[in-house]
BAVEX-393232 format. One record per residue (C-alpha): residue number from 1; residue in one letter; x, y, z negated. Coordinates in Angstrom, 1 decimal, decimal comma, padded with zeros to 4 digits. Layout:
N
NUM | a | X | Y | Z
...
//
This chain:
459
1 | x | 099,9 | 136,2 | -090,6
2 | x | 098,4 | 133,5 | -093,2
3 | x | 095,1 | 132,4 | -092,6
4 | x | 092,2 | 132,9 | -095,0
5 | x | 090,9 | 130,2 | -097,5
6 | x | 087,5 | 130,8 | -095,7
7 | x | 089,2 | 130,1 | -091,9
8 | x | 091,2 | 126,8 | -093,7
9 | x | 087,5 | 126,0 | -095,1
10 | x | 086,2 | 126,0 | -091,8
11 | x | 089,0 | 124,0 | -089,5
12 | x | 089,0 | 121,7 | -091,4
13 | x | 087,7 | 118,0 | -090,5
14 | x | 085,4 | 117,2 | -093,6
15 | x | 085,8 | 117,7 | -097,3
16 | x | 087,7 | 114,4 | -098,0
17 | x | 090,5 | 115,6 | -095,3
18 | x | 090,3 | 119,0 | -098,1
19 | x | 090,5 | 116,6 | -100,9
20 | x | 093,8 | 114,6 | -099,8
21 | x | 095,6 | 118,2 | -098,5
22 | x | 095,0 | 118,9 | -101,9
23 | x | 097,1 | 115,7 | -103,2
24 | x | 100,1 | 117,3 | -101,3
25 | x | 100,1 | 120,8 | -102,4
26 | x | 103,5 | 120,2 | -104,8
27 | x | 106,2 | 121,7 | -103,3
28 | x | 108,6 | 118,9 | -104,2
29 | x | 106,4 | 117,4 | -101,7
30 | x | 107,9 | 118,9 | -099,1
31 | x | 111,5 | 118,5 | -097,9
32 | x | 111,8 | 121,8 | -096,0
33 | x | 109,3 | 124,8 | -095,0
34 | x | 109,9 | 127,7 | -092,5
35 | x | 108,4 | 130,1 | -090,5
36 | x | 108,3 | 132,8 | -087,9
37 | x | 106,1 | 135,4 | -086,9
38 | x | 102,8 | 133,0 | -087,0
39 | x | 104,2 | 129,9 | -086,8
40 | x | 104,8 | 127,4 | -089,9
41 | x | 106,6 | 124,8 | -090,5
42 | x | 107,6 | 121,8 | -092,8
43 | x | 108,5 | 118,1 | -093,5
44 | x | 106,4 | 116,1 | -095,8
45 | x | 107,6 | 113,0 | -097,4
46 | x | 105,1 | 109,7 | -096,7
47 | x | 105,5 | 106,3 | -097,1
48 | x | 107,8 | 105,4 | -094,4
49 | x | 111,7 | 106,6 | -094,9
50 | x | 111,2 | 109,8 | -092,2
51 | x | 109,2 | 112,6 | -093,5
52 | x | 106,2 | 113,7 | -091,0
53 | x | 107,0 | 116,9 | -089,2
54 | x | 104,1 | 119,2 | -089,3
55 | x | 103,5 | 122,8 | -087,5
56 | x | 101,1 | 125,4 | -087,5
57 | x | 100,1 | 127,9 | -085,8
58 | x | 098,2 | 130,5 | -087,5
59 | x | 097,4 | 133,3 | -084,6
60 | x | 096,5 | 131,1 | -081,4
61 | x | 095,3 | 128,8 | -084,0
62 | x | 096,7 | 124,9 | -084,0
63 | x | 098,8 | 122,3 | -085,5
64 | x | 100,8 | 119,1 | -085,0
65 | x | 101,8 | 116,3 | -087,0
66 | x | 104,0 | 113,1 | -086,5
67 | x | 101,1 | 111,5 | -088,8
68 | x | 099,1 | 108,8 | -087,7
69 | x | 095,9 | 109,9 | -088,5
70 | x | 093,2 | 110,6 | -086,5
71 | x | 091,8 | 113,4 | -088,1
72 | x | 092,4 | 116,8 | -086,5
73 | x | 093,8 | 118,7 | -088,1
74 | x | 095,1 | 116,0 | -090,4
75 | x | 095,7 | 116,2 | -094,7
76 | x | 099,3 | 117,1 | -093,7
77 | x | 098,4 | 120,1 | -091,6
78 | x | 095,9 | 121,7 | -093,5
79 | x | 098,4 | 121,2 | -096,8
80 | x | 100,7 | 123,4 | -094,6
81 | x | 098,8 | 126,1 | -093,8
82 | x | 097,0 | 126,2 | -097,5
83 | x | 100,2 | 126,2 | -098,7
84 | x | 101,3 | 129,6 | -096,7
85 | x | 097,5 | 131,0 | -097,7
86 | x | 098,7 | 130,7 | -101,4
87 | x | 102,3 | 130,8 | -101,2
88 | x | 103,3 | 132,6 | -098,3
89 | x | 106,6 | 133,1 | -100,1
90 | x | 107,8 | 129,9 | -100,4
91 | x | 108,6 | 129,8 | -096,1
92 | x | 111,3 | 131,6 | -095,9
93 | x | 112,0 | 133,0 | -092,5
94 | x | 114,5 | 131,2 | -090,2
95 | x | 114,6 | 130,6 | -086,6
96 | x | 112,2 | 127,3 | -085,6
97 | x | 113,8 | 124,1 | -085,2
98 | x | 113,9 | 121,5 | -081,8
99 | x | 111,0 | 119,9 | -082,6
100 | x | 108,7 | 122,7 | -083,7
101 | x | 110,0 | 124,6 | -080,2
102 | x | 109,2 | 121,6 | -078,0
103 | x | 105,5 | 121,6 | -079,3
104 | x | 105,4 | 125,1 | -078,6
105 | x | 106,3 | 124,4 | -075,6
106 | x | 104,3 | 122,0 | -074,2
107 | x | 101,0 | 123,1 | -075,9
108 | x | 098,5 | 125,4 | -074,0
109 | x | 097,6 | 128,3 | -075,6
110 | x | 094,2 | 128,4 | -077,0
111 | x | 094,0 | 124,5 | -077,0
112 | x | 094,5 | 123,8 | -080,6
113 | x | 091,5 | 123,5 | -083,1
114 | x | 089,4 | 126,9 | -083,2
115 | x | 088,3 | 128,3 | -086,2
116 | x | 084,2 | 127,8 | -086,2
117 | x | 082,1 | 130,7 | -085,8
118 | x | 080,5 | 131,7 | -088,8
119 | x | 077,3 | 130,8 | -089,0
120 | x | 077,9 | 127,4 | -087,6
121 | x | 076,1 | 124,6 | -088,9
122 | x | 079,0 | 122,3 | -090,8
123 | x | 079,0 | 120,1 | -094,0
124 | x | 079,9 | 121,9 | -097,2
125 | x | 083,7 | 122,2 | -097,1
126 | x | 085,7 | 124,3 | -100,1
127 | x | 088,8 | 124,5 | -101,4
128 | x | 088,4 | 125,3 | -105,1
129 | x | 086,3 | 121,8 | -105,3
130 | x | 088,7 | 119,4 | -103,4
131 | x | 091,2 | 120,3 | -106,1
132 | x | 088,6 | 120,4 | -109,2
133 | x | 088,4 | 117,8 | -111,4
134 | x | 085,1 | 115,5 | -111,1
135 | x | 082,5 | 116,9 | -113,9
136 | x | 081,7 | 115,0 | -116,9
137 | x | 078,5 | 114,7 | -115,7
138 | x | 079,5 | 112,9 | -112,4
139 | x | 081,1 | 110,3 | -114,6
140 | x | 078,1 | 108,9 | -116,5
141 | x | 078,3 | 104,9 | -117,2
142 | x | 075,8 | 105,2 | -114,7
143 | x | 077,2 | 106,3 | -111,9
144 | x | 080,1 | 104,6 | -112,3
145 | x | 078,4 | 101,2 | -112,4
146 | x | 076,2 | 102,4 | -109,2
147 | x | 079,8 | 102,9 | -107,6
148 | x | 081,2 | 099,6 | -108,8
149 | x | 078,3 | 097,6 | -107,6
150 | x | 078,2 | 099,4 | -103,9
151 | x | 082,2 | 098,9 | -103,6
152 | x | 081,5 | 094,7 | -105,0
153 | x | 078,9 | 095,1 | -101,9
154 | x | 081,3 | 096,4 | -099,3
155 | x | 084,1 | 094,1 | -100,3
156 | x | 081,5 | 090,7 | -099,8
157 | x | 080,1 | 092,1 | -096,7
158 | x | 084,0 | 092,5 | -095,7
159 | x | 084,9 | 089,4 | -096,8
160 | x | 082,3 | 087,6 | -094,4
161 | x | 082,8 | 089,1 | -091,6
162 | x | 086,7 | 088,2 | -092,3
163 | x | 085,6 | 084,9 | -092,6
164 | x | 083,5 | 084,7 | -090,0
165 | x | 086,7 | 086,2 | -087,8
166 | x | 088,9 | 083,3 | -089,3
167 | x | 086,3 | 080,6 | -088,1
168 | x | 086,5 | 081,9 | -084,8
169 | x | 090,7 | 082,1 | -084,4
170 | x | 090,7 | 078,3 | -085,8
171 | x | 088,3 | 076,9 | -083,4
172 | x | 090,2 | 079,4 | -080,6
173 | x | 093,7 | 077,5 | -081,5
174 | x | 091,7 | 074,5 | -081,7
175 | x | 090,5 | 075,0 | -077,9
176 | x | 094,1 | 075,7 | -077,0
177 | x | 095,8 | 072,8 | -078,2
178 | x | 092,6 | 070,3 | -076,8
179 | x | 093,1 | 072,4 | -073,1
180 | x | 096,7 | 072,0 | -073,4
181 | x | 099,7 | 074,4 | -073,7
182 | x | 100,8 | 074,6 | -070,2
183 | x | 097,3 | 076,6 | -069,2
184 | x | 097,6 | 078,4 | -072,4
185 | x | 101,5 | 080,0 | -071,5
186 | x | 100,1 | 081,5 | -067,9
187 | x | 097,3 | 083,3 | -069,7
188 | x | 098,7 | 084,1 | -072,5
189 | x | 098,6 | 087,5 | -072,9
190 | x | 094,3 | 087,4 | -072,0
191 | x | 093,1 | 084,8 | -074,3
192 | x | 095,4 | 086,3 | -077,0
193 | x | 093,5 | 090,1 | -076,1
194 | x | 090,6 | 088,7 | -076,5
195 | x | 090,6 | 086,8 | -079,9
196 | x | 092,6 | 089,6 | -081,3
197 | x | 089,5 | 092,1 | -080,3
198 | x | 087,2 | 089,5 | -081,8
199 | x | 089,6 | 089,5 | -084,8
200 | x | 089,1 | 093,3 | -085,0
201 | x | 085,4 | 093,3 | -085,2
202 | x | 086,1 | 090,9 | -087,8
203 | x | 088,2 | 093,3 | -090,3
204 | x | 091,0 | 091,6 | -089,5
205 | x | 093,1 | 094,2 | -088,5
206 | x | 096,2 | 092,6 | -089,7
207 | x | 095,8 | 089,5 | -088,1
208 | x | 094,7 | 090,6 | -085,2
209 | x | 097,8 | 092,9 | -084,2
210 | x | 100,0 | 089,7 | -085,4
211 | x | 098,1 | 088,2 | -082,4
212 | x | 098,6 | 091,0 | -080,2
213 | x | 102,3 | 090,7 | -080,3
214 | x | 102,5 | 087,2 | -079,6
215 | x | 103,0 | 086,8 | -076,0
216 | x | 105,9 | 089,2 | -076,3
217 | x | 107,6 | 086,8 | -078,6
218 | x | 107,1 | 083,7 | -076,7
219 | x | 107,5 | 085,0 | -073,3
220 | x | 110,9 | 086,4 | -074,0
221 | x | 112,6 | 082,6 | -074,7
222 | x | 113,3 | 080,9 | -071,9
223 | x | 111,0 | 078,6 | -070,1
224 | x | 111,9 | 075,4 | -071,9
225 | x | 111,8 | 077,1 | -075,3
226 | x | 108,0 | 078,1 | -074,9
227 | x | 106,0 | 075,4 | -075,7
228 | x | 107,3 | 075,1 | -079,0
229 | x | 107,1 | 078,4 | -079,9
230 | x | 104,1 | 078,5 | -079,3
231 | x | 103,4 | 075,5 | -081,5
232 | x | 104,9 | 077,1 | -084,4
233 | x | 102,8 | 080,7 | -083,5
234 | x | 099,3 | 079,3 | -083,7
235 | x | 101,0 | 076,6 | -086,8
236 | x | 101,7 | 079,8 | -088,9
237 | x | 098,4 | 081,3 | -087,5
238 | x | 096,3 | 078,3 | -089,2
239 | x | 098,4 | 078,4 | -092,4
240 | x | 097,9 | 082,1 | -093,2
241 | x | 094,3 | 081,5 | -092,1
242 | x | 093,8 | 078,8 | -094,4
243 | x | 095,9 | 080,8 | -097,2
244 | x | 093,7 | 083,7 | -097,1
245 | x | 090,6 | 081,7 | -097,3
246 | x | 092,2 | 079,9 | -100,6
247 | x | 092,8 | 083,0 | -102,6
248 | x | 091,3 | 086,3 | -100,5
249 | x | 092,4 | 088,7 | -103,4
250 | x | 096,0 | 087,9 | -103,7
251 | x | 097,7 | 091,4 | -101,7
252 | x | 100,3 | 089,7 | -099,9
253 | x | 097,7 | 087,8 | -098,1
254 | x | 095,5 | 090,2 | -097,7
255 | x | 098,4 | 092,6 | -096,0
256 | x | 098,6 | 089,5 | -093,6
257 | x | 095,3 | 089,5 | -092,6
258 | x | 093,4 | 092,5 | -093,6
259 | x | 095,0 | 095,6 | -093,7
260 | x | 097,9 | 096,8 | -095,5
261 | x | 097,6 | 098,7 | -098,5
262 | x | 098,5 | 102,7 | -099,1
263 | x | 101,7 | 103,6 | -101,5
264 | x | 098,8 | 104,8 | -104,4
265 | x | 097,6 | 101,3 | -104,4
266 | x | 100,9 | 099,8 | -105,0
267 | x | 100,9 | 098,4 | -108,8
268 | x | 104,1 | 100,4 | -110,1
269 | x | 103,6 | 099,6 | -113,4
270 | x | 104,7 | 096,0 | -112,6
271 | x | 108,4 | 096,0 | -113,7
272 | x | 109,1 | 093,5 | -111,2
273 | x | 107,9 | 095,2 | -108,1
274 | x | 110,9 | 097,9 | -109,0
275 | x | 114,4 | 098,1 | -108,6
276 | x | 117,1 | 100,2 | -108,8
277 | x | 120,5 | 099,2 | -106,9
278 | x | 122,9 | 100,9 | -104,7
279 | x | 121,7 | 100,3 | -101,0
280 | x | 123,6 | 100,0 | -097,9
281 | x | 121,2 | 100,7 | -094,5
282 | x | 122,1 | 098,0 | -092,1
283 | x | 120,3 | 099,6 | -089,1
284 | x | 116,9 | 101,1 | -087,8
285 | x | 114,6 | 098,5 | -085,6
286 | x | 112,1 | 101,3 | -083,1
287 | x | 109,1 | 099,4 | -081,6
288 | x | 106,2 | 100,9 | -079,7
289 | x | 103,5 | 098,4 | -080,8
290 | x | 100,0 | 098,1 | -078,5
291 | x | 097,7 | 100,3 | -080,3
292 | x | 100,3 | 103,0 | -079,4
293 | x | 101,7 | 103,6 | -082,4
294 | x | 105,8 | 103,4 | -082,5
295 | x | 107,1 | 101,4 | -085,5
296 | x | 110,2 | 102,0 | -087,7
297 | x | 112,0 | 099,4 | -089,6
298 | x | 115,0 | 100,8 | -091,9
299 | x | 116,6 | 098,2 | -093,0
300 | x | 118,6 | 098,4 | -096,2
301 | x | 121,0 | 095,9 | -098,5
302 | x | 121,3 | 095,7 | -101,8
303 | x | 124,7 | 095,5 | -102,8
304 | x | 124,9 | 094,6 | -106,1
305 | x | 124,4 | 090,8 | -107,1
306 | x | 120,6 | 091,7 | -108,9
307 | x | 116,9 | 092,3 | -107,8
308 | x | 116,0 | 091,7 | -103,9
309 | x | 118,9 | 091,4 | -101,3
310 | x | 117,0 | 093,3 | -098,4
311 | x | 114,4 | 095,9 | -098,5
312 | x | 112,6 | 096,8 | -095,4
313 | x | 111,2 | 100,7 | -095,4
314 | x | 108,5 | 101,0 | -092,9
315 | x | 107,6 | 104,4 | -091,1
316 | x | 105,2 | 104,7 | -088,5
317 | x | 104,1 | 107,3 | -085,7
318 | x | 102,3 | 108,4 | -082,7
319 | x | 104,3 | 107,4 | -079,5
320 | x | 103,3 | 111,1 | -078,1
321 | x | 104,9 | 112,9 | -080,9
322 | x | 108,7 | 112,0 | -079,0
323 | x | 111,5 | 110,8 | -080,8
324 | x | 112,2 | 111,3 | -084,4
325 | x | 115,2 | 111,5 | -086,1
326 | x | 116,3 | 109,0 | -088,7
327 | x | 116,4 | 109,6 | -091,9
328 | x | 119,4 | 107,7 | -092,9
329 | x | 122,4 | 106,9 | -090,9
330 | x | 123,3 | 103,2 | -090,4
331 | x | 126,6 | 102,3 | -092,6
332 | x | 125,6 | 104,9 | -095,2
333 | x | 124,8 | 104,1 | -099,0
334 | x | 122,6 | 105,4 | -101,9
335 | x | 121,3 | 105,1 | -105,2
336 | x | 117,4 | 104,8 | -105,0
337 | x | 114,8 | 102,7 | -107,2
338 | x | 112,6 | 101,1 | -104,6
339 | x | 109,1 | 100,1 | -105,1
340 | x | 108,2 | 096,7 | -103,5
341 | x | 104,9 | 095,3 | -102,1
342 | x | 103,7 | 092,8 | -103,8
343 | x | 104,9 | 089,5 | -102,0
344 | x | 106,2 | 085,9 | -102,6
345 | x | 109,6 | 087,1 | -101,0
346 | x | 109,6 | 091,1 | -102,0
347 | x | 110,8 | 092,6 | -098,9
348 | x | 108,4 | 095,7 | -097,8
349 | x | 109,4 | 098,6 | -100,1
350 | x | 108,8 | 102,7 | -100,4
351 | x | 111,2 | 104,8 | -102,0
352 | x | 110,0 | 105,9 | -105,7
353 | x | 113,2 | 107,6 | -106,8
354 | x | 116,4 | 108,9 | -104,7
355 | x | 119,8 | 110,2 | -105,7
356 | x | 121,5 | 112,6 | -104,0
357 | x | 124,5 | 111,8 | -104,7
358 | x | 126,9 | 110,9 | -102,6
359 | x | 128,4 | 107,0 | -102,3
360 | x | 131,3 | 105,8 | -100,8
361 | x | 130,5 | 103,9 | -097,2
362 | x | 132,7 | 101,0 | -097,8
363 | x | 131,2 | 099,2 | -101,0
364 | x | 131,5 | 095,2 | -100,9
365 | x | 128,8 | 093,3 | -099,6
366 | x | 127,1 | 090,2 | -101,9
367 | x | 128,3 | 086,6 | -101,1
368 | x | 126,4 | 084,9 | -098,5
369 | x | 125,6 | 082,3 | -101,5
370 | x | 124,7 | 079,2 | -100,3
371 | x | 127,2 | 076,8 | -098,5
372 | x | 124,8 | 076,8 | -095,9
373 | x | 123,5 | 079,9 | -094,2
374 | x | 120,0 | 078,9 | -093,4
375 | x | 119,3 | 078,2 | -096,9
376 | x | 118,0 | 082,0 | -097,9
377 | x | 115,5 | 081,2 | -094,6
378 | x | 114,3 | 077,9 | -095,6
379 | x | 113,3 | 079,2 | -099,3
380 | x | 111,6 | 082,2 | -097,9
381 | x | 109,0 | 079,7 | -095,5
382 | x | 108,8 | 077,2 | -098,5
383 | x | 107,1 | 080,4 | -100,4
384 | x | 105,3 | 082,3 | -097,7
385 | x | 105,3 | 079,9 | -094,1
386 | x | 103,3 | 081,9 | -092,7
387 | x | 106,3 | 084,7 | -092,6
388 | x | 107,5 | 084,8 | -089,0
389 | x | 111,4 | 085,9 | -089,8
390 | x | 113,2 | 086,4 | -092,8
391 | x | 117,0 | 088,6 | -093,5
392 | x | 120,1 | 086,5 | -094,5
393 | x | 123,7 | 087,3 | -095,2
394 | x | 125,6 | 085,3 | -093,3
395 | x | 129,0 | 084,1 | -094,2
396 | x | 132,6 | 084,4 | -092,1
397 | x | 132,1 | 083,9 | -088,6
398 | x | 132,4 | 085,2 | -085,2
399 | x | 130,5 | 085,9 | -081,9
400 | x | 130,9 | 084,0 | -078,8
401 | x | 129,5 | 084,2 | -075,7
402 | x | 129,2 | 080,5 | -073,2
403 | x | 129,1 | 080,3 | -070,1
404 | x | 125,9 | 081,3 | -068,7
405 | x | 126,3 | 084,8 | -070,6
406 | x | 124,4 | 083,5 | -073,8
407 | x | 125,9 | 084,9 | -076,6
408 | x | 126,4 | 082,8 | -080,5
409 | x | 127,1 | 083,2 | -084,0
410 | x | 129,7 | 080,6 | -085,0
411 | x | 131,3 | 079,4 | -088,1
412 | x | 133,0 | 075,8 | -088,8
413 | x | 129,7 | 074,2 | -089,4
414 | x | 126,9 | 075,9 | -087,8
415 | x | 125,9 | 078,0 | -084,4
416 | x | 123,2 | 080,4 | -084,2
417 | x | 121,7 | 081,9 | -080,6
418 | x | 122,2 | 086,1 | -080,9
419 | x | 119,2 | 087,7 | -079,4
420 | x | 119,2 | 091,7 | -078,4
421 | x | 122,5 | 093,4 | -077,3
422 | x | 126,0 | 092,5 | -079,2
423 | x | 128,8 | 095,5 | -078,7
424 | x | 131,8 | 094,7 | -077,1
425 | x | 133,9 | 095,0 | -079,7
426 | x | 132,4 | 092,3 | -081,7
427 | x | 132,9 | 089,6 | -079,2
428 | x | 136,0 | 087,2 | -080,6
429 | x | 136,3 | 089,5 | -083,6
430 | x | 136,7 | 087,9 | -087,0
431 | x | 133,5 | 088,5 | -089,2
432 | x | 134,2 | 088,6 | -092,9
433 | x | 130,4 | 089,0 | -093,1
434 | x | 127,2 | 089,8 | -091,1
435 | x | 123,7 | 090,2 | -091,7
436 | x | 120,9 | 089,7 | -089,8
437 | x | 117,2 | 088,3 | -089,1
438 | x | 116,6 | 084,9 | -088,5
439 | x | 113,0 | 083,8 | -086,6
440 | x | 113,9 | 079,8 | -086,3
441 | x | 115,0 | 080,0 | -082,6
442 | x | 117,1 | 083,4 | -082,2
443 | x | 118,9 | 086,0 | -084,8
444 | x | 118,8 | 089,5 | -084,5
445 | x | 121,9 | 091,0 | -086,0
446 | x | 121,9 | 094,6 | -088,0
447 | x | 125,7 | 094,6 | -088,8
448 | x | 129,0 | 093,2 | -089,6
449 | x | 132,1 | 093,7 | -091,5
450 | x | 134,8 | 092,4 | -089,5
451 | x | 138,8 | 093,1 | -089,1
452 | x | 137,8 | 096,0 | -087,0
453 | x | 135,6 | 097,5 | -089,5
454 | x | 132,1 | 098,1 | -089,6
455 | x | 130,5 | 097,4 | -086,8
456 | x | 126,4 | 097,8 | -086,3
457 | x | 124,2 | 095,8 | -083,5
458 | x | 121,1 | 097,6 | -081,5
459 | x | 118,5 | 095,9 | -083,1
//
């Protein structure tokens, strides 16, 4: 049983939550729809490589998406059930899958978001206008330049308090240094906390979740390692700091410290933001980061000998929704034209066209280029230093592990520290090729071709 317009009206958060479901009414939107009995169902593509699972239920009403959002129910939700209001046709019947019977499961009847009674005071909400076109008369030179100047108004009171944030972090790392290091490595994880919640206050979100990850990427090294990581943490700190303040406007920088921009900001008419190459995905990098959210970093490589060597796709979710299935496998290759952030060293990138064809797994990956392997890493820090890693292709070499267990990328000239866990198999094999990413004290391999075949790394 669909639910009315009227009932979708009512659940629904507020009329710009009405206005973005609308954006994602296109069925090409959506990668698959079902139902059963009163249950709906679909995937709908994002920005990140996995589509977000949504589900409905339309009797004991409530929903569930993999979304971020914090809106209940969220743009993705309500699309779904307006979509089977409309179209009920278009869900064909089919038995519901895993993840649609596991939220069945574990929700309690009744919980979900109830439809308000009628009479209920609530803010105008309707469908027909969230999908209307603003009238002429909204658009008046007017208006438009009472709009302009309020947004100028919110982007300088933004802009101080940034500031005002960025004062703060520089006098904190200033205060760290005077105090010494050694006091600074046993509270680490505190005084970071608490200038990252300062940094929040400030609008700088960005910045201030860099700074909530710190102390996991120090205290990992080993005790003589720390100090001067933690040198070159609050080093890279100040220089993005002092970047931002030099040119606030530029995106890249503002991604660092700010916030990062949605997939309809992205400037796709800028030829050199796209490219379209056959891809290879080197792995899938799953974080759960502080705020709760659980990160996901596809990793792909281009390999042609054009355009950017890597390309990062970035999907993120709540850590309740469970594990989520990837999207691609690692080792498999496609056609796709990807749309980069803007950045001194493109790397971030959302997928603006796909093929579905299908591509042979073994295609050739590009020379590691340089004579020297480190060279890709010391170009990207000469054009963003503030970057904390950057991909390379490393050339024939193998892995090796020393005696106290530590294992090492080696070739004739040059011997690299392997962080995370290295299979087996690859120890003593003969690399015709790897890739990986390099941080200045420890690389994190995503795969290698090597006389045993392809073999990937749990990165």
């Amino acid at each position: 049983m669909a639910l009315s317009r009227s009932e979708i009206e009512a659940m629904a958060p507020d009329q710009s939550a009405l206005k973005a479901a609308a954006a994602l009414l296109k069925p090409a939107k959506w990668s698959s729809r079902g139902m059963a009995g009163g249950l709906v169902w679909g995937e709908c593509q994002g920005t990140g490589a996995n589509p977000y699972r949504v589900a409905a239920d339309t009797v004991d009403i409530g929903s569930k998406c993999t979304c971020p959002s914090r809106k209940f129910p969220c743009k993705h939700a309500i699309a779904l059930m307006w979509l089977h209001a409309d179209e009920p046709g278009g869900f064909p019947p089919s038995e519901p899958p895993d993840w649609v019977g596991e939220w069945m499961g574990r929700r309690r009847k009744s919980s979900g978001a109830a439809v308000p009674a009628a009479g209920a005071t609530t803010a105008p909400k309707n469908l027909d206008a969230a999908v209307a076109e603003p009238a002429a008369a909204e658009l008046d030179v007017a208006a438009l330049e009472k709009r302009r100047v309020a947004a100028e108004r919110r982007a300088a009171d933004v802009r101080r308090q940034v500031v005002a944030g960025l004062d703060d972090l520089e006098l904190w790392i200033s205060d760290q240094l005077r105090t010494g290091l050694g006091g600074f490595l046993g509270e680490m994880p505190d005084r970071c906390r608490r200038i990252a919640a300062r940094l929040v206050d400030a609008k700088a979100g960005s910045l201030s979740s860099r700074l909530d990850e710190l102390p996991s990427r120090v205290l990992r090294l080993p005790p003589d390692e720390r100090v001067d990581a933690a040198i070159v943490e609050l080093g890279k700190l100040t220089l993005v700091s002092r970047a931002w303040r030099a040119a606030p406007d530029d995106p890249e920088l503002r991604r660092e410290v700010v916030a990062t921009e949605t997939r309809d900001d992205l400037p796709g008419d800028n030829g050199g933001l796209r490219h379209g190459a056959l891809w290879e995905v080197l792995c899938e990098q799953i974080a759960t980061r502080r705020d709760g959210l659980v990160s996901v970093s596809t990793w792909l490589l281009n390999t042609g000998t054009d355009g950017p060597r890597f390309a990062v796709l970035m999907d993120h979710f709540p850590a309740s929704a469970g594990r989520r299935s990837g999207a691609f496998a690692a080792g498999s290759c496609f056609w796709a034209e990807l749309l980069f952030y803007p950045a001194r060293v493109p790397l971030r990138a959302v997928i603006a066209q796909r093929s579905d064809a299908e591509v042979r797994a073994d295609v050739p990956w590009p020379e590691a280029g340089a004579a020297d392997p480190l060279q890709s890493y010391r170009d990207a820090l000469l054009a963003a230093p503030w970057l904390l890693a950057a991909p390379m292709v490393l050339p024939s070499g193998r892995i090796a592990e020393d005696r106290a267990g530590r294992r090492w990328w080696l070739d004739e000239a040059l011997a690299l520290p392997v962080e995370g866990a290295v299979p087996d198999i690859a120890l003593g094999a003969h690399m015709d090729a790897a890739a990986g990413l390099w941080n200045g004290a420890r690389l994190t391999l995503f795969a290698a071709r090597t006389n045993w075949g392809r073999v990937g790394f749990d990165a």
